[in-house]
C-alpha positions as CSV (number, residue, x, y, z in Angstrom):
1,X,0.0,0.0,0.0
2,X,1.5,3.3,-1.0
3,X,1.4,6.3,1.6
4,X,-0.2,9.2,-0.1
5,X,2.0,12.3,-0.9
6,X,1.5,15.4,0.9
7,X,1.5,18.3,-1.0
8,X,3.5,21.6,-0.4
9,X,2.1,24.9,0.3
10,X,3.5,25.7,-3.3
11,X,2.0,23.1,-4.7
12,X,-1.4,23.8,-2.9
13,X,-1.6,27.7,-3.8
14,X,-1.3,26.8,-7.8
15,X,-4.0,23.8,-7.2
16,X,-6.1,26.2,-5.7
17,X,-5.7,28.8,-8.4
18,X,-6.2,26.7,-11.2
19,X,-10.0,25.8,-9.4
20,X,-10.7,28.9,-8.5
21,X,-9.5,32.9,-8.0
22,X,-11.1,33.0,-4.8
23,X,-8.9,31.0,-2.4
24,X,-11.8,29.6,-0.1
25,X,-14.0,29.0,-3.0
26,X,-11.2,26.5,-4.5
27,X,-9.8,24.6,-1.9
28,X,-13.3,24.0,-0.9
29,X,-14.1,22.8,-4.5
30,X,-10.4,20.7,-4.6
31,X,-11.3,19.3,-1.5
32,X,-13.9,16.9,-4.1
33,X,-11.8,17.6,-7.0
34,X,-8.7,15.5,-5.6
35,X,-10.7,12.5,-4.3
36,X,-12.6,11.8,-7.5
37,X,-9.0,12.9,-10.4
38,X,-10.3,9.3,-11.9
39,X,-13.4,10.2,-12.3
40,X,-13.0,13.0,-14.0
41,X,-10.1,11.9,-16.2
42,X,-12.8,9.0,-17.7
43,X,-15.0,11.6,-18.5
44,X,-12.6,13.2,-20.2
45,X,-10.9,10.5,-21.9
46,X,-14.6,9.4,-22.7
47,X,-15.3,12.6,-24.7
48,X,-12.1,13.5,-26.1
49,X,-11.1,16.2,-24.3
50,X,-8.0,17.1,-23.7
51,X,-6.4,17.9,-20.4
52,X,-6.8,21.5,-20.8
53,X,-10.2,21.0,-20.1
54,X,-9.5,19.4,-16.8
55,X,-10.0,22.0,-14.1
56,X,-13.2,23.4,-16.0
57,X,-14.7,20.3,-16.1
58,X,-13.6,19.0,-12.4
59,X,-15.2,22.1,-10.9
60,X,-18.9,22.0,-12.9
61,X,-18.2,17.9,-11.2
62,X,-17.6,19.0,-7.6
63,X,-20.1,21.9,-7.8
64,X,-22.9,19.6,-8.8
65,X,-22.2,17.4,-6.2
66,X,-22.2,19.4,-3.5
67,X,-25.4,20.6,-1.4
68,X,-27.7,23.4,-2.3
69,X,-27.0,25.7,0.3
70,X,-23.2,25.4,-0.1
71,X,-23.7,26.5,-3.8
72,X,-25.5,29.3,-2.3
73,X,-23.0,30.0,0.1
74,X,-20.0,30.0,-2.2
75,X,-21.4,32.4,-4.5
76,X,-22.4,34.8,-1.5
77,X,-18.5,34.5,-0.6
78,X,-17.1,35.6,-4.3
79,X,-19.6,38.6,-3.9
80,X,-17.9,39.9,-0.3
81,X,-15.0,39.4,-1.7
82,X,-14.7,40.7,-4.7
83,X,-16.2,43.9,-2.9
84,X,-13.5,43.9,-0.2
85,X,-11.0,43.3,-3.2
86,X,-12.1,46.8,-5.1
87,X,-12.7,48.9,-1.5
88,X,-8.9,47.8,-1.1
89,X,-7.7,48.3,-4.7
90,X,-9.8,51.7,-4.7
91,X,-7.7,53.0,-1.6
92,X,-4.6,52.0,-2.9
93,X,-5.4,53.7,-6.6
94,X,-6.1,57.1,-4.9
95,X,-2.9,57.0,-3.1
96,X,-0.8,56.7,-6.4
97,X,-3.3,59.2,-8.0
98,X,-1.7,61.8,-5.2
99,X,1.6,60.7,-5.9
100,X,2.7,62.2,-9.5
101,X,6.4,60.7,-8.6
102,X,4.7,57.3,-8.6
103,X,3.2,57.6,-11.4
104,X,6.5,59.4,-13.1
105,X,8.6,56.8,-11.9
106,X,6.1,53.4,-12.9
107,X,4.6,55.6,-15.8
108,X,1.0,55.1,-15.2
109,X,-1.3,56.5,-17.2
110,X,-4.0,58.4,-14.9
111,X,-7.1,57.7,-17.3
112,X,-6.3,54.4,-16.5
113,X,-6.2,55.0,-12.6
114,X,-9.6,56.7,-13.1
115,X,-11.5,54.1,-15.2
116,X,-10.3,51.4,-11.9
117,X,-11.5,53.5,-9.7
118,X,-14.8,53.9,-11.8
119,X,-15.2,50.4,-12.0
120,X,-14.2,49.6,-8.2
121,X,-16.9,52.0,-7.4
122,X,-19.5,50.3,-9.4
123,X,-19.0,47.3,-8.0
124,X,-19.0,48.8,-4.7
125,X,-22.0,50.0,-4.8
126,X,-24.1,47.2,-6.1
127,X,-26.5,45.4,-3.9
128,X,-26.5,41.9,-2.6
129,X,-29.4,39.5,-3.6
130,X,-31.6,39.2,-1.0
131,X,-31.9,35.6,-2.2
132,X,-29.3,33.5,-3.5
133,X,-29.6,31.1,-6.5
134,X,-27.6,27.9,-5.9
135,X,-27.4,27.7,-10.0
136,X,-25.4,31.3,-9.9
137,X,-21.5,30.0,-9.6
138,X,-22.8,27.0,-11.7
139,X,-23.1,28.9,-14.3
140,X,-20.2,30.9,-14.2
141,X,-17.8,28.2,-14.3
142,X,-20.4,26.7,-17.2
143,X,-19.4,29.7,-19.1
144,X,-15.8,29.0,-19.1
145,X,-16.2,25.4,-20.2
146,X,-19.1,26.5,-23.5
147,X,-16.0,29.1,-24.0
148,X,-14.0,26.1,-24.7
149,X,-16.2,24.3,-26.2
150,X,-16.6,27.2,-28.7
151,X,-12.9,27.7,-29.1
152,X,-12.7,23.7,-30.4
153,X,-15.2,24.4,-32.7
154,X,-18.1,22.1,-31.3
155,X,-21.3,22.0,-32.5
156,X,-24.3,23.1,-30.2
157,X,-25.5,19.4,-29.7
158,X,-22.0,18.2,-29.2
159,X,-21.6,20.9,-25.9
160,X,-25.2,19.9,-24.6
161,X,-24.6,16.6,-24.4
162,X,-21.0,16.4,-22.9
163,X,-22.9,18.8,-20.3
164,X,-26.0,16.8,-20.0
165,X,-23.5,13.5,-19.8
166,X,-22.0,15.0,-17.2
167,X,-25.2,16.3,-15.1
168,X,-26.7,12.5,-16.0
169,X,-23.3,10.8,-14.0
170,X,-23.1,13.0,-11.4
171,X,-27.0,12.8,-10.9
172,X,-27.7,15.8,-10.4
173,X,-30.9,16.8,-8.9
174,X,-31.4,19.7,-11.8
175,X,-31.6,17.4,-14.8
176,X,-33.2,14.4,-13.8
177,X,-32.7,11.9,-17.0
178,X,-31.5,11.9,-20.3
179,X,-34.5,13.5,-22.1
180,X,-35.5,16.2,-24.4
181,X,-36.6,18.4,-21.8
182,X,-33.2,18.6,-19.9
183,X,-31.0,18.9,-23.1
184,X,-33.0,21.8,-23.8
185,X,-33.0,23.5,-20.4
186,X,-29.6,23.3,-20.8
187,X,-29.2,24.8,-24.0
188,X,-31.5,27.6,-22.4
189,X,-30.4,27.9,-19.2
190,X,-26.4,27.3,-19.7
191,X,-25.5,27.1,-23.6
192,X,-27.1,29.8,-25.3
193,X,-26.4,32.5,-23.0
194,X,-22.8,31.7,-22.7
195,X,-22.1,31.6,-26.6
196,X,-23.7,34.5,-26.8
197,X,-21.5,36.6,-25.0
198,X,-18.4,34.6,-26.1
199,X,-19.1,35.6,-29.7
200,X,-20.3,39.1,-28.5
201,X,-16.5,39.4,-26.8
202,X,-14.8,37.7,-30.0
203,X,-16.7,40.2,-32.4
204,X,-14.7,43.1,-31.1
């Protein structure tokens, strides 16, 4: 029996980073990702998919299998922090905006300082749902995946169904069974959306 290798803190950190930005929010989702590598390299192997699509793929897995409320709960933590991130970011912006020898000295471009700070406070300002939809972070990280999907040049039915494969294996509670009906909330919910934007971004 061989004694399972620990990683380093080195090694941890760029784990984390390829599941997720948010450092909670991915070694949460590695935490599943780690004990089921087997699972999802059949998958892959299964569909052709190369091991870019690894990470992508392992977090729609663990997010799919884990509780409702933690869904919800993961998504609530991305929105504090991305907040906190731009409060922080914003304080730090209008001390080099006081400091023309920074900026002389790192040549930053003020417009650019201004449309951060413009930004920051946007994002600042926005409200917090007063209900969470466990589906929210799903969907993000589906983006990423149609994205790639996209990139390779697969067909519509192709993406659906290596989604709806995946939903079907994982069981999960959204999409029941392989029918008509979930392939095309999926295209609905998941698919369509995503593409659009991805060629909306590509078209500029």
């Amino acid at each position: 029996m061989t004694k399972k290798r620990i990683l380093n803190a080195d090694e941890l950190k760029r784990l984390v980073k390829s599941v997720d930005s948010d450092w909670e929010v991915g070694l949460y989702l590695l935490k599943y990702i780690l004990k089921n590598v087997a699972r999802i390299n059949a998958f892959l192997k299964e569909h052709d998919l190369n091991k870019k699509f690894f990470y992508p793929i392992a977090n729609i897995f663990a997010l799919v299998n884990i509780p409702e409320k933690d869904r919800k709960e993961l998504q609530k933590h991305k929105d504090l922090s991305l907040k906190s991130m731009c409060i922080k970011q914003s304080i730090t912006l209008m001390g080099i905006k006081t400091n023309k020898e920074l900026q002389r000295i790192f040549k930053i471009d003020k417009k650019q300082i201004d449309s951060l700070l413009e930004r920051n406070q946007i994002i600042s300002e926005l409200s917090f749902p007063k209900r969470y939809n466990d589906k929210t972070i799903l969907k993000m990280k589906l983006k990423k995946v149609f994205f790639m999907f996209e990139e390779k040049q697969f067909g519509q039915k192709k993406q659906i169904n290596i989604i709806l494969d995946l939903f079907d294996k994982a069981k999960f509670s959204d999409i029941n069974s392989m029918t008509k009906g979930a392939f095309n909330k999926i295209r609905v919910t998941y698919q369509e959306p995503a593409i659009k934007e991805y060629r909306i971004k590509n078209a500029k």
